[in-house]
N, C-alpha and C positions, 0 to 999 in steps of 0.2 A: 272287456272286463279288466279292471284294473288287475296289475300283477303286486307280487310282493317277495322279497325274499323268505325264504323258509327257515328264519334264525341263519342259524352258521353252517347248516348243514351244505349250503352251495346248490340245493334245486330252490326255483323261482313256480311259484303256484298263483292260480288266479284267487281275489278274495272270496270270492264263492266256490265252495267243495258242494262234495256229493254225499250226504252221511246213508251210509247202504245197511244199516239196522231194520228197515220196512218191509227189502224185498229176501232179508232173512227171517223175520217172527217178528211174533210178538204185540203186533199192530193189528191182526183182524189178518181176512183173505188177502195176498197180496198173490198175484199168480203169477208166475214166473214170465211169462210172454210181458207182462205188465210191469216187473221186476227189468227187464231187459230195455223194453220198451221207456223205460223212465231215464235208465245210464247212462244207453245211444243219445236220450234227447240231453242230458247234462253236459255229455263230450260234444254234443253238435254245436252247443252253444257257448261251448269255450271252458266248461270246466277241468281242470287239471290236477285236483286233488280228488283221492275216494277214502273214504273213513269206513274200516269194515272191524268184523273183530271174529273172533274164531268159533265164539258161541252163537253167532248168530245166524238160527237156523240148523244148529252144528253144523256146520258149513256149508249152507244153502248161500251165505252172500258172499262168500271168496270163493265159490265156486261157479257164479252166473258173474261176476267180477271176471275171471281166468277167460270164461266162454266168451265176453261179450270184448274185452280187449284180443286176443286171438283175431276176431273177424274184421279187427279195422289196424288200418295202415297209419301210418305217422307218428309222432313223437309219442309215445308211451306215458301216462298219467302219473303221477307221485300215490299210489297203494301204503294206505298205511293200513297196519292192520293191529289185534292189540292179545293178549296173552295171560292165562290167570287164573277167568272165571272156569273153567275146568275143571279147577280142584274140587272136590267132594270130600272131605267138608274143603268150607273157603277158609283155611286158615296162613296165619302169616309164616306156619312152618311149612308151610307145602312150596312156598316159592324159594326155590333150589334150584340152583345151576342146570341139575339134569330135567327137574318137570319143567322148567322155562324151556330148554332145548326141546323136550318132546313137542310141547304143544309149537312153537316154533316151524319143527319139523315138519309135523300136519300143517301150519298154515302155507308154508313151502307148495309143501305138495298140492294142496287146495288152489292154491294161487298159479302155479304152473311156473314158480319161478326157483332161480340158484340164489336168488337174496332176497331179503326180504328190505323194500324202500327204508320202512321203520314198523319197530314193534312198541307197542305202550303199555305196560303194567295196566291192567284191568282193571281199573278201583280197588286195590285190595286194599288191607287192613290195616289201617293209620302205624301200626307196630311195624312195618315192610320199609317206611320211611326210614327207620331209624336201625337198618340192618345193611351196614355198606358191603357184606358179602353178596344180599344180592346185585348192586350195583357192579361190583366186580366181576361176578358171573356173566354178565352184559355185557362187558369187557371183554372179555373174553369171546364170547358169541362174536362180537363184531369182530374181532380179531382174525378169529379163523374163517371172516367172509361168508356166516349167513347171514346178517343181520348189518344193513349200511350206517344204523343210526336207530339210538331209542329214544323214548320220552315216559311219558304216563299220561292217565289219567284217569283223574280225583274228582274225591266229592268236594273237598272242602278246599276254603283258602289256605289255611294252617297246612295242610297236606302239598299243596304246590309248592308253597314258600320255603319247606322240608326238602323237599325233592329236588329243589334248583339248587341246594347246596353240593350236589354231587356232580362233578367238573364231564360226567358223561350222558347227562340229560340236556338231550337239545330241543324239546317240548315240552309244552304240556296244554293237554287239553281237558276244559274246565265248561261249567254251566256257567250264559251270562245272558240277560235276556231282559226285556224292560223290568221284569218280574225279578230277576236275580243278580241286581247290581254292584255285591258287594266287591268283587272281585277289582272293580276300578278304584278299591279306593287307594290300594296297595302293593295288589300284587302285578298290577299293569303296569307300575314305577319301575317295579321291581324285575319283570322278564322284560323290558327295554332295555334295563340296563343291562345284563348277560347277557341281551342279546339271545333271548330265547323265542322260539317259535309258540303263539298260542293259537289253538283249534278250539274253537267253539259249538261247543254241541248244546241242544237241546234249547236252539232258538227260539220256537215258535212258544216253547214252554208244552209240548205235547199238543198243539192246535190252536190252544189258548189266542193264542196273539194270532189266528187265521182269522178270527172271526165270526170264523163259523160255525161254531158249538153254541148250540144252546143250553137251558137246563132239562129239554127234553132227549137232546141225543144220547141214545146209545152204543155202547160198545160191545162187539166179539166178545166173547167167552175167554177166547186168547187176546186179545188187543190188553196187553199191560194198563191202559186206562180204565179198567172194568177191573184187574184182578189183583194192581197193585196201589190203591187209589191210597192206603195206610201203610206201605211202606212190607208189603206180605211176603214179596219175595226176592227184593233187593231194594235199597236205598229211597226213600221214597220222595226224597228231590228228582228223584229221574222223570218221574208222572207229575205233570203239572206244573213242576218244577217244585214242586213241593207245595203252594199254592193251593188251601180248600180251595173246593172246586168254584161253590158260588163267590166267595169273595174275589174269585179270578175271572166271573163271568161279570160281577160289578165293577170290576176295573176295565175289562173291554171296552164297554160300554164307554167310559171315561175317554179312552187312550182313540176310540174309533174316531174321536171329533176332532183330534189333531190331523187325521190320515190325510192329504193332499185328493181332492179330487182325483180319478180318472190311475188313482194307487189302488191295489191291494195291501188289506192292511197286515198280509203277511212278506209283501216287499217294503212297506214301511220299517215291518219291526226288523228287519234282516237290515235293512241303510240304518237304523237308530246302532247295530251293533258296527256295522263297520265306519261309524262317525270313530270309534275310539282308536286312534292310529298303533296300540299295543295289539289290536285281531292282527292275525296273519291269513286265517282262511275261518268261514261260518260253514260249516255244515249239513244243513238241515236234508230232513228225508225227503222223499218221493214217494207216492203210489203210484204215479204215472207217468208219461210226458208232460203234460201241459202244468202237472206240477212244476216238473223238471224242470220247465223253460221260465215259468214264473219267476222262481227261487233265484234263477241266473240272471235273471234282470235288475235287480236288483241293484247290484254292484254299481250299473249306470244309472241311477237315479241321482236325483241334484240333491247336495249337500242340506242336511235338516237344521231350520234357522234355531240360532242361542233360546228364542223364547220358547219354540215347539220341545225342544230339548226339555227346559227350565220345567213343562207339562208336565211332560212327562215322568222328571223325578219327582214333580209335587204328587203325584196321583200313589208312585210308589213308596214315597214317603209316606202316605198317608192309610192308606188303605194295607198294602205289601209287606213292606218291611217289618212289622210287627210280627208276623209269623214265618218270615227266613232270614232276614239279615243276620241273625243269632248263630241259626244254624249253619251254616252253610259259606 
């Protein structure tokens, strides 16, 4: 697996992480044997980053994260974890020195650690951007040694771009996906240049780019693809990527003809993200192992030629963009 620095922070990650949202909620049954089962196989295979966050599962994934690092030996993974969604209500006066410290506190404990690698502002509210007390709070945290390093992440491009103005964010992690390209047109210039680390979540676009959905599959009751398909209970770029469903099921179809024989075309779309040399690590989840080991393959796959490339933005130009590049 190729390595990469991690911005300025001084650890080196492989480009493929581990995003551990799956075997916390949200996605349908994911059962914790299965949840374990899927980490071991991401560490087996060389990953070194885990992307968790404190809602998830309320702490069902920083806590099989604690369990499943505990039981193995050797160099210890870069644990990010991320801080926020907790508030009730979510608003931008809730993030305050002390609820960032509480919630903090809990992922501590959850994680079975005296620091935390890094914490990331949770998507909150575009007005959190423009409040350098909480940036200074952060400051502070790391100061007095719970917290090594922070970042965020954002829905939007404007929201990053915001963010990176403050000389104590050494991240940021953003949606980018053959589905959601705006982010290269700008702000990839632009965290190269600081010198910032970017995480990419929400690769596959929710499954989308696996290939595997059709228009007849179904989802969990709980599996966010079922319950937040309009945006019902948080941001609704997270599901699909924001992506109606069928104009993302006729873009598949498009994108599956570029895939390389003897590929999955969810290790294709994972190589189309790490073509752009501004990624620092992709993310994507697991339900299993052989998920696990797929996603990690990735990384060695051969370079995708200028014309397969060129496809692929035609197909998102044509079809995609019209209902996110706007947004998002």
């Amino acid at each position: 697996m190729r390595q990469k620095a991690f911005g300025r922070t001084g650890f080196t990650v492989g480009d493929i992480g581990f995003g551990a949202w799956q075997i916390g909620g949200s996605w349908g049954e994911v059962s914790e044997a299965d949840g374990r089962a899927a980490l071991n196989a991401a560490l087996d295979a060389g990953v070194t980053f885990i992307d968790t966050a404190d809602v998830y599962g309320d702490g069902r994934s920083e806590k099989i994260i604690a369990d499943v690092l505990a039981q193995r030996s050797g160099p210890r993974p870069m644990v990010a974890t991320k801080a926020g969604r907790r508030l009730n209500p979510h608003v931008a006066d809730g993030y305050t020195k002390a609820n960032l410290e509480g919630f903090i506190d809990r992922s501590l404990t959850n994680l079975g650690v005296e620091r935390l690698d890094l914490v990331q502002l949770h998507c909150p509210p575009t007005d959190v951007y423009y409040r350098p007390d909480v940036f200074a709070g952060l400051d502070e945290l790391k100061r007095i040694g719970k917290i090594a390093d922070y970042g965020v992440s954002v829905e939007r491009v404007e929201e990053a771009l915001k963010a990176i103005e403050f000389p104590g964010v050494v991240s940021v992690q953003i949606i980018f996906n053959m589905f959601r390209q705006r982010p290269a047109d700008l702000f990839f210039a632009e965290a190269r240049r600081r010198n910032i680390a970017v995480i990419v979540r929400v690769p596959l676009a929710s499954g989308l780019l696996s290939g595997k959905i059709t228009a007849e599959t179904t989802f969990a009751g709980d599996d966010h693809r079922n319950f937040n398909r309009n945006g019902e209970a948080f941001d609704v770029g997270e599901t699909f990527a924001g992506v109606p469903f069928e104009v993302g099921l006729a873009a598949v179809e498009e994108i599956r003809k570029l895939v390389p024989s003897r590929q999955s075309m969810a290790a294709f779309a994972l190589r189309w993200i790490l073509m752009h040399e501004a990624v620092t690590v992709v993310i994507p989840g697991a339900r299993n192992a052989d998920q696990a080991k797929g996603n990690a393959s990735a990384s060695d796959l051969p370079v995708i030629a200028a014309d397969v490339m060129a496809a692929a933005r035609d197909t998102y130009d044509r079809l995609i963009a019209p209902h996110v590049h706007h947004r998002w």
